[in-house]
N, CA, C and O atoms as a GROMACS GRO file, in nm:
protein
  424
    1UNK      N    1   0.082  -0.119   0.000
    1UNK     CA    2   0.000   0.000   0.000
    1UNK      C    3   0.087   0.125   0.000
    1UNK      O    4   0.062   0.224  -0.069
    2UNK      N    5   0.198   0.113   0.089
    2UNK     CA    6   0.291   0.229   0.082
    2UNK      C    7   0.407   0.298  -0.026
    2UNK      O    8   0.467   0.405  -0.045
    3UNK      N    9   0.395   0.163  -0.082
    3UNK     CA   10   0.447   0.152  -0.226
    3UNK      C   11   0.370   0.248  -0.369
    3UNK      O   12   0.420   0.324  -0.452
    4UNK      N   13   0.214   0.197  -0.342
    4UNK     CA   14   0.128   0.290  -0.442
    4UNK      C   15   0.147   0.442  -0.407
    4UNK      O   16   0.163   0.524  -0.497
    5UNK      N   17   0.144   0.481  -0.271
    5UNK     CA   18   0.159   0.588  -0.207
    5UNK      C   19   0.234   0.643  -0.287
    5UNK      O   20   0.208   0.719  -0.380
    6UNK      N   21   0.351   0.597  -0.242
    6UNK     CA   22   0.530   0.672  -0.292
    6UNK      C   23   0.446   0.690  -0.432
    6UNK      O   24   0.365   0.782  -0.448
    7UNK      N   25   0.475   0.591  -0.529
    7UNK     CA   26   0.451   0.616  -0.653
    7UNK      C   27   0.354   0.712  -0.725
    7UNK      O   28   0.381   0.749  -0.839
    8UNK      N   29   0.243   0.751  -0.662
    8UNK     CA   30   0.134   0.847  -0.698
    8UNK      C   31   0.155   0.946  -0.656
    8UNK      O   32   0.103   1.041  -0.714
    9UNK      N   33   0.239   0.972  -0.541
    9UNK     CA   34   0.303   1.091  -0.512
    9UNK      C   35   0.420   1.214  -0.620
    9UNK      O   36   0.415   1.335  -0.644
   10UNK      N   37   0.530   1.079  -0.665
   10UNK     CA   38   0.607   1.101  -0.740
   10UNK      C   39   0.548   1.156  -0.862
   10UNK      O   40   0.583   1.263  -0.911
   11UNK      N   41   0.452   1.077  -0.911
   11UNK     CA   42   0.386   1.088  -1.038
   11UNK      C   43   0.323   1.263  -1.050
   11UNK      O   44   0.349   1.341  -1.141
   12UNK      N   45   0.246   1.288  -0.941
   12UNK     CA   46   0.153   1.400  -0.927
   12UNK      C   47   0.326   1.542  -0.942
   12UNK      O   48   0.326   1.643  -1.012
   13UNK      N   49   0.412   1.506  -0.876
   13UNK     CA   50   0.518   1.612  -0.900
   13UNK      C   51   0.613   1.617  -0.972
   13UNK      O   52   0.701   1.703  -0.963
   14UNK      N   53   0.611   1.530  -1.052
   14UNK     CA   54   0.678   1.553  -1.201
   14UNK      C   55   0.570   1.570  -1.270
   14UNK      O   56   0.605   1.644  -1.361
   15UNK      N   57   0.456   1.546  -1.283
   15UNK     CA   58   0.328   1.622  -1.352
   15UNK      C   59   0.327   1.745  -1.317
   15UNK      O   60   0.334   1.824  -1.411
   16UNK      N   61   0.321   1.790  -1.212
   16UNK     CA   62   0.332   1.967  -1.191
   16UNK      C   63   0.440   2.007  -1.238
   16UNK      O   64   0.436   2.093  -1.326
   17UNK      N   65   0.545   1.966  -1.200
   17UNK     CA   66   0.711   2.050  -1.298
   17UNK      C   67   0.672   2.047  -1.420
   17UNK      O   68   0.673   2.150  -1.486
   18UNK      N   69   0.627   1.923  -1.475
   18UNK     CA   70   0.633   1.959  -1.624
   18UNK      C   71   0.506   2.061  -1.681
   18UNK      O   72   0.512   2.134  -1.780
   19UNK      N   73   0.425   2.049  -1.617
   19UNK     CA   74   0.288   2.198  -1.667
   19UNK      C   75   0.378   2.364  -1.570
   19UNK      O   76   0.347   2.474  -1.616
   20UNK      N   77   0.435   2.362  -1.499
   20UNK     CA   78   0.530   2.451  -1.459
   20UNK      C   79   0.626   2.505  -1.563
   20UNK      O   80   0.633   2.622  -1.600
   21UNK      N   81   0.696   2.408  -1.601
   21UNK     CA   82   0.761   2.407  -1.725
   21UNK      C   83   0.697   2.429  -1.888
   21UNK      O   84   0.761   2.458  -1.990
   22UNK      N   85   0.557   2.407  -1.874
   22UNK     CA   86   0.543   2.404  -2.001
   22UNK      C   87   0.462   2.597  -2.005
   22UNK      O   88   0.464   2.680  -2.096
   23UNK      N   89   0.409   2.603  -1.880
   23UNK     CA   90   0.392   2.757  -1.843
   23UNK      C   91   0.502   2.844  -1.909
   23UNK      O   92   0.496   2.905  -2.016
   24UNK      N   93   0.593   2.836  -1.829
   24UNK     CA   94   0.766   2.944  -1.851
   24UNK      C   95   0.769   2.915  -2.017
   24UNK      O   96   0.838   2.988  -2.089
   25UNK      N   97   0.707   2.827  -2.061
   25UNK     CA   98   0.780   2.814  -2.230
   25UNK      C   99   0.682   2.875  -2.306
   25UNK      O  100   0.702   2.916  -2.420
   26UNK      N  101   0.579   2.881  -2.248
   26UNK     CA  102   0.437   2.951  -2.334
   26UNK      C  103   0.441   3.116  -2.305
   26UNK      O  104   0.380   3.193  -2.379
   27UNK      N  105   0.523   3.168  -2.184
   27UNK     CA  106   0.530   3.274  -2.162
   27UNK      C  107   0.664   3.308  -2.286
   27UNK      O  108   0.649   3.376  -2.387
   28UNK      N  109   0.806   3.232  -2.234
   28UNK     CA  110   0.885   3.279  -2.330
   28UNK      C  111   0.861   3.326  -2.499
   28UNK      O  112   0.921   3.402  -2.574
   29UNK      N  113   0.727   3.229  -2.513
   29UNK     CA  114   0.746   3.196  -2.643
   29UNK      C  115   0.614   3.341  -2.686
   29UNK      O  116   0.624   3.423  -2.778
   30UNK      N  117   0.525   3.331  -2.605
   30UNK     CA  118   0.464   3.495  -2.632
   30UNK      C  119   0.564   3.642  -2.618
   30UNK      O  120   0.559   3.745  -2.686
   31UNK      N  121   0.663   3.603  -2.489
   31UNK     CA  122   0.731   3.751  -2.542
   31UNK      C  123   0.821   3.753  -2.660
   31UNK      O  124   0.847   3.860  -2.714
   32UNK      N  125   0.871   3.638  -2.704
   32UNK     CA  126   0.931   3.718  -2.785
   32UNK      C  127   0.911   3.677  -2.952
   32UNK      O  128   1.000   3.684  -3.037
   33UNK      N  129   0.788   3.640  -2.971
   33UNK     CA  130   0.694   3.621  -3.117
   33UNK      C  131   0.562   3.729  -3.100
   33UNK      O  132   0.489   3.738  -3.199
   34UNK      N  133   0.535   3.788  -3.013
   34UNK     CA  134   0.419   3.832  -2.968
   34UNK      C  135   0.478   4.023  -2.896
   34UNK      O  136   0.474   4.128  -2.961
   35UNK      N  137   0.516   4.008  -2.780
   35UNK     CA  138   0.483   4.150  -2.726
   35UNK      C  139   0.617   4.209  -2.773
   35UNK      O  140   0.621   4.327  -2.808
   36UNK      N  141   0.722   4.136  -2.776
   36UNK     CA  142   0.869   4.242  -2.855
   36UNK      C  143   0.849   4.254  -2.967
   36UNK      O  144   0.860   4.372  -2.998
   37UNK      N  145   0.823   4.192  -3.050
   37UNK     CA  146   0.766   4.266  -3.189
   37UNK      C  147   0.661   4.382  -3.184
   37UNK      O  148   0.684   4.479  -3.257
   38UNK      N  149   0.588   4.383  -3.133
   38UNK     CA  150   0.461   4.475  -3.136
   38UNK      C  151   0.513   4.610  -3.014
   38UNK      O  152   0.437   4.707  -3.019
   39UNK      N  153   0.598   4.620  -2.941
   39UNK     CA  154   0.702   4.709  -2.896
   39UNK      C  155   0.796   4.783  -3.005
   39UNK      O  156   0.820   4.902  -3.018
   40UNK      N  157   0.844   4.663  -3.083
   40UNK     CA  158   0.908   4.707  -3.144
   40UNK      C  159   0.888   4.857  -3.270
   40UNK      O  160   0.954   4.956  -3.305
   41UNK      N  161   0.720   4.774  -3.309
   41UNK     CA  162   0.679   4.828  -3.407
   41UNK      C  163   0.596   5.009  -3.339
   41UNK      O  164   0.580   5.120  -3.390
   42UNK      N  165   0.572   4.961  -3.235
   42UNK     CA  166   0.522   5.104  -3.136
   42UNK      C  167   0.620   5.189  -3.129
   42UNK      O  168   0.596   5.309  -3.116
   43UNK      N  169   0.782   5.126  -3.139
   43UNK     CA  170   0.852   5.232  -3.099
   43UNK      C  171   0.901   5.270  -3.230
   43UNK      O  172   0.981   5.361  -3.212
   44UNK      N  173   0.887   5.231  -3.397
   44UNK     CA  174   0.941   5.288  -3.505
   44UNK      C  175   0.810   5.372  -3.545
   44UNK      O  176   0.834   5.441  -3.645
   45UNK      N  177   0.664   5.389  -3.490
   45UNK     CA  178   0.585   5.434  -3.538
   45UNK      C  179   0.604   5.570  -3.409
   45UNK      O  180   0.512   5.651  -3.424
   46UNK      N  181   0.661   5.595  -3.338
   46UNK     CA  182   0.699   5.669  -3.291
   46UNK      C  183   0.793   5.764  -3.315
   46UNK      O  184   0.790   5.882  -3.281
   47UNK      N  185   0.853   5.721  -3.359
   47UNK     CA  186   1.012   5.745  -3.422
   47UNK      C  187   0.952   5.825  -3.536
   47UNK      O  188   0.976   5.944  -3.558
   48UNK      N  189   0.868   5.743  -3.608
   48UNK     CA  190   0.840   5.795  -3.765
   48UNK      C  191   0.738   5.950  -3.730
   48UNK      O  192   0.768   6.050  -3.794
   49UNK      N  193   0.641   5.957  -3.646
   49UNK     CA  194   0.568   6.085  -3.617
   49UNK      C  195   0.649   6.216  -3.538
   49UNK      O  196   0.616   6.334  -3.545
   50UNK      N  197   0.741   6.171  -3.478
   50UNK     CA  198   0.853   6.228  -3.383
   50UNK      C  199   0.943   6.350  -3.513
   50UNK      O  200   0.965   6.471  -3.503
   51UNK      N  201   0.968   6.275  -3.601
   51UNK     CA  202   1.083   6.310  -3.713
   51UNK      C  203   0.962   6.384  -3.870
   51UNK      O  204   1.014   6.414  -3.978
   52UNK      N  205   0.838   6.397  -3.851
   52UNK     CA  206   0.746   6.454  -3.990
   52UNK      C  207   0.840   6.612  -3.970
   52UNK      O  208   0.898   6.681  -3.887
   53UNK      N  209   0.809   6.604  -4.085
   53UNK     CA  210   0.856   6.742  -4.126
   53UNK      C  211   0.744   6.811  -4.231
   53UNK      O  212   0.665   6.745  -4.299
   54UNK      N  213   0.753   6.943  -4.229
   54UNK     CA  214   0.681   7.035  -4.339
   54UNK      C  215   0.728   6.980  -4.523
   54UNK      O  216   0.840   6.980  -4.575
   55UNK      N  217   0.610   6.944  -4.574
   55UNK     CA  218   0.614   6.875  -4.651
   55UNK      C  219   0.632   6.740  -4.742
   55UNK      O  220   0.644   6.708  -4.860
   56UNK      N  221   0.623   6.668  -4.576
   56UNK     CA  222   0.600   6.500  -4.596
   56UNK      C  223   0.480   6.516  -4.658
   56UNK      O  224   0.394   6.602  -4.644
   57UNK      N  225   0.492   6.388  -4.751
   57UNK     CA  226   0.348   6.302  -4.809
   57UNK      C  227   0.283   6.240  -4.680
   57UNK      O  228   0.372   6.170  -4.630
   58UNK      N  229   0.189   6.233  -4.614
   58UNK     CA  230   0.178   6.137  -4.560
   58UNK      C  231   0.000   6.085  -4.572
   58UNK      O  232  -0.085   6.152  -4.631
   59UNK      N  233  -0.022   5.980  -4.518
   59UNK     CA  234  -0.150   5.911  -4.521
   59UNK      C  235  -0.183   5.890  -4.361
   59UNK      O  236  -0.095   5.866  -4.280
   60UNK      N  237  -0.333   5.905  -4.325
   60UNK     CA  238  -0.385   5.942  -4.235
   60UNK      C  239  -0.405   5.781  -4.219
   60UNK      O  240  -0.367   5.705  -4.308
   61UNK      N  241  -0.482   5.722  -4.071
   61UNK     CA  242  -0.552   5.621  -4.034
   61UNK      C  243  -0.690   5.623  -4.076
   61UNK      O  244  -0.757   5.520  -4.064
   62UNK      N  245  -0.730   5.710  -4.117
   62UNK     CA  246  -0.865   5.732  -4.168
   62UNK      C  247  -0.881   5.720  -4.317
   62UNK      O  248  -0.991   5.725  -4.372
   63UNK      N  249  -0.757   5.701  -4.385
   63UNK     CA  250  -0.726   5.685  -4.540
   63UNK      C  251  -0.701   5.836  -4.583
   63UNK      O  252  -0.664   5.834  -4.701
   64UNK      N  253  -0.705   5.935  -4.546
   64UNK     CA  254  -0.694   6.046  -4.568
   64UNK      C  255  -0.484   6.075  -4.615
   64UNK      O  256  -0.386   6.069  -4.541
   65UNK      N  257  -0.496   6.111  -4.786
   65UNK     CA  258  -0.348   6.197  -4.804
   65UNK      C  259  -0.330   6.298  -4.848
   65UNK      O  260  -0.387   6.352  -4.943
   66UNK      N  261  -0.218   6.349  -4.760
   66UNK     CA  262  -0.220   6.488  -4.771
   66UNK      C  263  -0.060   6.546  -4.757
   66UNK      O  264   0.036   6.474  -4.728
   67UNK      N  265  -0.054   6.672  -4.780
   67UNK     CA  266   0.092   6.691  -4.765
   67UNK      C  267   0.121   6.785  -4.628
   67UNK      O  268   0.027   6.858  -4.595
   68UNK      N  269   0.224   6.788  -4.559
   68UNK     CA  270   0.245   6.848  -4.424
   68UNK      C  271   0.248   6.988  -4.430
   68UNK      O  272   0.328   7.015  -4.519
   69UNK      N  273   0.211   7.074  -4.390
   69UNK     CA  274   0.223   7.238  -4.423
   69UNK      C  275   0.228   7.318  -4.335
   69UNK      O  276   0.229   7.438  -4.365
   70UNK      N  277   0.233   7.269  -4.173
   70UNK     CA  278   0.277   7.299  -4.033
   70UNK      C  279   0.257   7.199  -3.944
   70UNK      O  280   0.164   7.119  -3.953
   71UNK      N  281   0.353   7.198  -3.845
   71UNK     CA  282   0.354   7.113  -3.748
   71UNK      C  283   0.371   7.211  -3.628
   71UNK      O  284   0.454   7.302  -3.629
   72UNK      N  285   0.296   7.187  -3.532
   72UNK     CA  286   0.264   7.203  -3.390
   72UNK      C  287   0.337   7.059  -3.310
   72UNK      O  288   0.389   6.961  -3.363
   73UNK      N  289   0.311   7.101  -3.122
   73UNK     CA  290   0.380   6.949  -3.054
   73UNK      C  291   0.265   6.869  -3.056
   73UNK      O  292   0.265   6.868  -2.933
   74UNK      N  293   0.188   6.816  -3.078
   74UNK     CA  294   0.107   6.716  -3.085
   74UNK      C  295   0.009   6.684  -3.219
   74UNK      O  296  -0.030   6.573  -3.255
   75UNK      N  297  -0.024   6.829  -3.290
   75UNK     CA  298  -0.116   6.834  -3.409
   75UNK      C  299   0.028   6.882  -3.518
   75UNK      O  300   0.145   6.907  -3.493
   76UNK      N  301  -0.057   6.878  -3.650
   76UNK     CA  302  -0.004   6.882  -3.799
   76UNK      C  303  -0.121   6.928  -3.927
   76UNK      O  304  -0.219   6.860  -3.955
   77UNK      N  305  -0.094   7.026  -3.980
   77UNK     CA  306  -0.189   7.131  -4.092
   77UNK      C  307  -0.164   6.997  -4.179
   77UNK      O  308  -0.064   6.942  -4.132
   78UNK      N  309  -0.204   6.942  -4.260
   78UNK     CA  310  -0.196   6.917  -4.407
   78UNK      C  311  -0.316   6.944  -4.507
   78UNK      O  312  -0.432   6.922  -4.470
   79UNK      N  313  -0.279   7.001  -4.661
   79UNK     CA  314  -0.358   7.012  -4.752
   79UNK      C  315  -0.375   6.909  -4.837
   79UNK      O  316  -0.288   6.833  -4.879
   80UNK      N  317  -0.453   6.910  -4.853
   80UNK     CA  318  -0.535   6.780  -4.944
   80UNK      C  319  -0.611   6.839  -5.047
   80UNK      O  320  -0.656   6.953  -5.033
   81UNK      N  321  -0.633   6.762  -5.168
   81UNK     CA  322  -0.696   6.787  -5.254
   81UNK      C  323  -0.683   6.911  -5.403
   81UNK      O  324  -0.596   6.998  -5.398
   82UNK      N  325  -0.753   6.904  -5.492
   82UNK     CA  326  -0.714   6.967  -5.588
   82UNK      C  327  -0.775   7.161  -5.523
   82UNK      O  328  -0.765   7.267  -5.586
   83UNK      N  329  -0.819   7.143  -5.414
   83UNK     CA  330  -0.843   7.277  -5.350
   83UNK      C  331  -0.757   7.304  -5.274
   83UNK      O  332  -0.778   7.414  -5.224
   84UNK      N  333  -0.665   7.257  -5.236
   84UNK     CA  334  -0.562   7.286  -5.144
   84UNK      C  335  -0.662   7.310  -4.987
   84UNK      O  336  -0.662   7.415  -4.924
   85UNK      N  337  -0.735   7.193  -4.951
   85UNK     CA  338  -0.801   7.183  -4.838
   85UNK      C  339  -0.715   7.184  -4.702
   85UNK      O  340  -0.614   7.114  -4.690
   86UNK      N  341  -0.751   7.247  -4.624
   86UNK     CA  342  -0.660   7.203  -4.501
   86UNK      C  343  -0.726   7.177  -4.412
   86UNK      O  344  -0.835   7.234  -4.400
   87UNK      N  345  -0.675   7.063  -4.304
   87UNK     CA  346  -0.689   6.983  -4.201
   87UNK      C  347  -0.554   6.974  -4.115
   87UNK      O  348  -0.434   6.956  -4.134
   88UNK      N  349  -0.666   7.001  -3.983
   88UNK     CA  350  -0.583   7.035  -3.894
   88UNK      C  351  -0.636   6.816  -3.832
   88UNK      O  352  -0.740   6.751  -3.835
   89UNK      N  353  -0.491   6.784  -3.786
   89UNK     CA  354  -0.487   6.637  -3.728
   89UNK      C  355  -0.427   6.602  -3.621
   89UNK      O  356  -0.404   6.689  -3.537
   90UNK      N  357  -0.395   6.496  -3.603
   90UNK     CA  358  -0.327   6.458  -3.449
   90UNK      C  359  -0.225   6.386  -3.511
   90UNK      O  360  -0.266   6.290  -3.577
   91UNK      N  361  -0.073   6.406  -3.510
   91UNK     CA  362   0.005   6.328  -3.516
   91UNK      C  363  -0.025   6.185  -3.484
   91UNK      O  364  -0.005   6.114  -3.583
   92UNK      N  365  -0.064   6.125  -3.383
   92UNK     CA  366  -0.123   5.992  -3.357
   92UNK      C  367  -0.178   5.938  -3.471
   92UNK      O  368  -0.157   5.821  -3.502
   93UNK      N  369  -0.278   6.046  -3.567
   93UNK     CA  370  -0.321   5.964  -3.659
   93UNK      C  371  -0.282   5.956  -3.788
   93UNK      O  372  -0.355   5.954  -3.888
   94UNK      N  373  -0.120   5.951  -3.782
   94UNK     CA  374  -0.058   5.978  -3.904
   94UNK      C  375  -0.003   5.845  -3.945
   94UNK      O  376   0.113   5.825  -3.909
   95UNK      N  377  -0.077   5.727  -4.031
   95UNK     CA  378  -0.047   5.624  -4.047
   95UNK      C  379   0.135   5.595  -4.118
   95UNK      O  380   0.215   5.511  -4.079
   96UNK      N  381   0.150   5.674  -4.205
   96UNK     CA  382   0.265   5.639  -4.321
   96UNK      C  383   0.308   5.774  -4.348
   96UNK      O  384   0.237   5.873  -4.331
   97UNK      N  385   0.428   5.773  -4.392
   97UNK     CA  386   0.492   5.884  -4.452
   97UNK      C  387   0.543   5.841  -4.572
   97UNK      O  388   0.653   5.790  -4.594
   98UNK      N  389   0.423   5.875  -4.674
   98UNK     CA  390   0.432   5.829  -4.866
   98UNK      C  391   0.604   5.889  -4.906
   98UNK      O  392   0.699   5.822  -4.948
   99UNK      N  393   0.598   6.027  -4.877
   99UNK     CA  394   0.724   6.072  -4.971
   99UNK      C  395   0.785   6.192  -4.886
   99UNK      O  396   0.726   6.298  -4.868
  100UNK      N  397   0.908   6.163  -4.840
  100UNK     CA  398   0.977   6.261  -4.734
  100UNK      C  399   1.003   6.390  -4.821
  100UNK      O  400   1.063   6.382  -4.928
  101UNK      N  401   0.959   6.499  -4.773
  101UNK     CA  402   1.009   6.639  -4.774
  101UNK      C  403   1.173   6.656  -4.900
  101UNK      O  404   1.163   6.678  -5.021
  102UNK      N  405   1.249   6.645  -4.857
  102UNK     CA  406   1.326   6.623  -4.895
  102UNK      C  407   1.364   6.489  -5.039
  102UNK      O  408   1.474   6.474  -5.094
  103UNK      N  409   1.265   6.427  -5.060
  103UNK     CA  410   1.182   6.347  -5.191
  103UNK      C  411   1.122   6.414  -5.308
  103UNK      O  412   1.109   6.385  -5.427
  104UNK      N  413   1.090   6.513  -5.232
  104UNK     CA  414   0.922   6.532  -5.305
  104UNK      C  415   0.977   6.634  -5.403
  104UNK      O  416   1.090   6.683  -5.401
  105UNK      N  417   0.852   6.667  -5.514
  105UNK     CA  418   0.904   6.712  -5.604
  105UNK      C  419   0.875   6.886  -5.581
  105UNK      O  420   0.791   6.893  -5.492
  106UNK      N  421   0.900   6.978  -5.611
  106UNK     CA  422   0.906   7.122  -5.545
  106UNK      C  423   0.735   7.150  -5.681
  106UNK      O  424   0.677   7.258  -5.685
   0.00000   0.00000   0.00000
């Protein structure tokens, strides 16, 4: 009887190490396929709104393109359209930068 004991004992705690173990590997394996990439990409889309300049191309999150024509610390003027429309925006919602300032054609 003391024999089954031992043995069902043993059994139950190398069953927990190994779901212990298989925990730490499901965590490893989300940070770094999962939240360092998506860090990563937060911090070049940062980078990229940080550095607009007067007369980037750029494209809005809303599908909206337009060209840069003042920048403020948080907002950005761009004109759009064959009226030379202007919209005032939020850096935040500045998806892409089509054609850098320094690209573009005068």
């Amino acid at each position: 009887m003391t024999v089954l004991l031992d043995e069902a004992t043993t059994a139950n705690a190398s069953n927990s190490l190994g779901t212990i173990i298989m925990l730490i590997i499901m965590l490893v394996f989300f940070y770094f396929f999962l939240i360092r990439p998506q860090k990563k990409q937060e911090k070049q889309l940062a980078e990229m709104r940080n550095n607009l300049q007067v007369g980037d191309e750029i494209t809005t999150i809303g599908g909206i393109i337009g060209k840069i024509v003042s920048i403020k610390e948080e907002t950005c003027m761009i004109e759009t359209g064959k009226e030379k429309t202007k919209i005032r925006i939020l850096k935040s919602a500045v998806r892409s930068v089509d054609v850098k300032a320094e690209d573009a054609e005068p």
